[in-house]
C-alpha positions as CSV (number, residue, x, y, z in Angstrom):
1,X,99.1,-116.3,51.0
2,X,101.8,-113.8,51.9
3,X,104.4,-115.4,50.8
4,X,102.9,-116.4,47.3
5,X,102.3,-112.5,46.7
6,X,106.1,-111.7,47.8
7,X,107.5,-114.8,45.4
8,X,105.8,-113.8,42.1
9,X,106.4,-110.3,43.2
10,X,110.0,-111.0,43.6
11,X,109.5,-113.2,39.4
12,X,108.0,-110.0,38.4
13,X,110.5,-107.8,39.3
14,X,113.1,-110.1,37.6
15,X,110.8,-109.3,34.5
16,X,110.4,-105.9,34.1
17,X,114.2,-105.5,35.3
18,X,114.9,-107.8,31.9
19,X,112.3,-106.4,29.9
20,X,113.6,-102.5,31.2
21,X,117.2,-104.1,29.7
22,X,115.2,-104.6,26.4
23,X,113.9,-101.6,26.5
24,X,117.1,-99.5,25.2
25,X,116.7,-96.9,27.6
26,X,112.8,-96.7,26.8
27,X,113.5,-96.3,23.2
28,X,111.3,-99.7,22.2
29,X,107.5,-100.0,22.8
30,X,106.9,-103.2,23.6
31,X,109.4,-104.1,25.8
32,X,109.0,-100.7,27.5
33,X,105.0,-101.2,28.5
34,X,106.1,-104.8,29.5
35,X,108.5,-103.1,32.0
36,X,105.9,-100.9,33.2
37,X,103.2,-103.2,33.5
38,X,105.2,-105.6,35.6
39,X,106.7,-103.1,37.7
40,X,103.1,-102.2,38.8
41,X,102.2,-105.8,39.1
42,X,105.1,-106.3,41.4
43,X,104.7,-103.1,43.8
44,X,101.0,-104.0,44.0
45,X,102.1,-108.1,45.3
46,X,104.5,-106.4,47.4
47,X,102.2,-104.1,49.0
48,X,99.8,-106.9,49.7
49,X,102.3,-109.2,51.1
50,X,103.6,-106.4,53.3
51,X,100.0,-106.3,54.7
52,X,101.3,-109.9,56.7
53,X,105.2,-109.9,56.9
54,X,107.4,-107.2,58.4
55,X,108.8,-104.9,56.0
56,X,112.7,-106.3,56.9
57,X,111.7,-109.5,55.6
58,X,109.4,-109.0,53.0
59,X,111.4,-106.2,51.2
60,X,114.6,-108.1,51.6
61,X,113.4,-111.3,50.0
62,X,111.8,-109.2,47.0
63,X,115.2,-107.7,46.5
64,X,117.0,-110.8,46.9
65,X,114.7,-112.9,44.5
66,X,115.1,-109.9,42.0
67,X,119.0,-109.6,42.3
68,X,119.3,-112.9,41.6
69,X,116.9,-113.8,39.0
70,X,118.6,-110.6,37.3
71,X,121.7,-112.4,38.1
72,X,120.9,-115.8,36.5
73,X,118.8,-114.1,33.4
74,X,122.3,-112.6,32.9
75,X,123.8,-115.0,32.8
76,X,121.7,-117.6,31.0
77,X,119.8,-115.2,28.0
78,X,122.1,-112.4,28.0
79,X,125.4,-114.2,28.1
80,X,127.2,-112.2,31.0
81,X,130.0,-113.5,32.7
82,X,129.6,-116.2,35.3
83,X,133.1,-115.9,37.4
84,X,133.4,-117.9,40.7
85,X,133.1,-114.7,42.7
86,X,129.7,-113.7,41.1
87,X,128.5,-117.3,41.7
88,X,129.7,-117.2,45.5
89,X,128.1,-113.3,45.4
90,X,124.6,-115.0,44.3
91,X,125.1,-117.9,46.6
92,X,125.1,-115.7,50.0
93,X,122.4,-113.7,48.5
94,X,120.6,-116.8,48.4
95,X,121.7,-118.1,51.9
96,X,120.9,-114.4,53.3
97,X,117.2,-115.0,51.5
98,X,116.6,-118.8,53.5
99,X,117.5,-117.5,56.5
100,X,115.5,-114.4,56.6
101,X,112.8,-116.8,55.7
102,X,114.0,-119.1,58.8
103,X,114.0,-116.1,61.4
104,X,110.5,-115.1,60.2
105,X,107.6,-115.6,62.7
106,X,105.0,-116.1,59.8
């Protein structure tokens, strides 16, 4: 169940890092309490997936889902530029994520 918590933990934190975009520097309500909401949401899954998995792998895996989800959301709703090197960037990110997930015991 660890894991579950620490994946939508990881799809929350690609929210509110989206919705905090929206936000205009807090200036907009809704998007604003979104970002809040889902940045509690996603500590609190973190937390409770920390409870199982060490904190080098679970913290590392919610920072890497969250990089790049940001990454792709970027690229795909926000239309930020998708250069080779920002691709191969996002690609080790996500060959660092599956082999953390490899070396862990649980």
């Amino acid at each position: 169940m660890a894991w579950v918590y620490l994946v939508a933990a990881g799809i929350l934190e690609v929210v509110w890092a989206y919705a905090m975009k929206q936000a205009h520097g807090f200036t907009r309500l809704t998007p604003s309490v979104i970002t809040v909401i889902t940045m509690v949401a996603s500590f609190a899954l973190l937390s409770l997936a920390m409870k199982a998995l060490p904190l080098g792998t679970a913290y590392t895996i919610w920072t890497g889902i969250g990089a790049v989800g940001a990454f792709i959301i970027g690229v795909a709703v926000l239309g930020e530029q998708a250069s080779g090197l920002r691709i191969a960037a996002a690609l080790l990110i996500v060959s660092g994520l599956v082999l953390m997930k490899l070396s862990s015991q649980e």
